[in-house]
Structure formats: structure tokens, C-alpha cells
N, C-alpha and C positions, 0 to 999 in steps of 0.2 A: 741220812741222819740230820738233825735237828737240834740245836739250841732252845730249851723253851723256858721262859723268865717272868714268874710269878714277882710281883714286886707291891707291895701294899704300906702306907704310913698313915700313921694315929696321931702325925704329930699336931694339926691342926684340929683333931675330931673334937666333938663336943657332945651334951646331951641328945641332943638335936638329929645326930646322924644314929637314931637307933639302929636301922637294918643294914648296919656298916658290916664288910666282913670281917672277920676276928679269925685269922689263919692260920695261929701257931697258938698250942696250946695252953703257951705260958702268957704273961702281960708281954708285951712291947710297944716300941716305941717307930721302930719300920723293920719289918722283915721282907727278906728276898730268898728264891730257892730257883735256882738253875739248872735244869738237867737234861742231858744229851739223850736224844731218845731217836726212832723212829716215827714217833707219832703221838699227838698229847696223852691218846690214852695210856700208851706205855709207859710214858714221863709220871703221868700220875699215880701208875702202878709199882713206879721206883719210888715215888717219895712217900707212898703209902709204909713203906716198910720206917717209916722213922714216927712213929703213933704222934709223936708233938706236932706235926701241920696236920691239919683240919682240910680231909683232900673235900668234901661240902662246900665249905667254903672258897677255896681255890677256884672252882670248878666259878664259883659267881664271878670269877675276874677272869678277860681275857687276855691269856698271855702274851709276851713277844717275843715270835717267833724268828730263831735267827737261819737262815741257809746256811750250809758250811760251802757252797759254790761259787760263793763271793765273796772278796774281803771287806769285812764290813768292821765299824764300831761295836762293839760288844755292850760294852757298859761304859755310865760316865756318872757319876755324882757329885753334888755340890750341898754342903748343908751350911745352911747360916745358923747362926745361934744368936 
């Protein structure tokens, strides 16, 4: 099994980045979606059951893929405002 970590933000976008991807159905501002799978396509087939992400889209960003065989960092954020 596998960690895989969709992560996309609009917070700097502009006109400019038309063929940006837009992954969750609603507006936002950063969306992330993380799911334990065996293999992306199955991850995609889990998050497919929630109609609000945009699995088209996802599919244009490559995820980060976490091992579970080593202890690693997971996640870390930092937002300025």
C-alpha cells in the first residue's frame, strides 16, 4: 500500500494560467486529497466516489507518492498571508 497526495493551489493564479487544473468541483483557494491505495489507479477509483474532485483533472498533476516501508515526512505546510 501507498500514500498518494493530490495537492493543487489557485492562490497565486491569474488570467494568464488558463489551462490550469481546477480539481475540485467547487471554487477554492488550495485543495489536497490523500488516499491509501495499492496503486494510483485504485486511489483514483476511491476518490472518484466523492463527484466534487474532478478525477480529469487530477490525473494532469502528478501525485506524491508515499511508501509505507519507510518512515518518512508525510505532510508539512506553511501559508503566509
Amino acid at each position: 500500500m501507498k500514500i498518494y497526495i493530490w495537492r493543487h493551489s489557485k492562490l497565486y493564479s491569474s488570467w494568464s494560467m488558463f489551462d490550469e487544473p481546477h480539481i475540485y468541483r467547487d471554487n477554492y483557494l488550495q485543495a489536497e486529497i490523500a488516499v491509501l491505495a495499492r496503486s494510483v489507479d485504485e486511489a483514483l477509483d476511491l476518490v472518484a466516489r466523492d463527484e466534487r474532485w474532478n478525477i480529469e483533472e487530477l490525473k494532469r498533476i502528478e501525485p506524491r507518492v508515499i511508501s509505507l516501508e519507510e518512515p518518512t515526512v508525510i505532510s508539512s505546510a506553511v501559508h503566509f498571508g
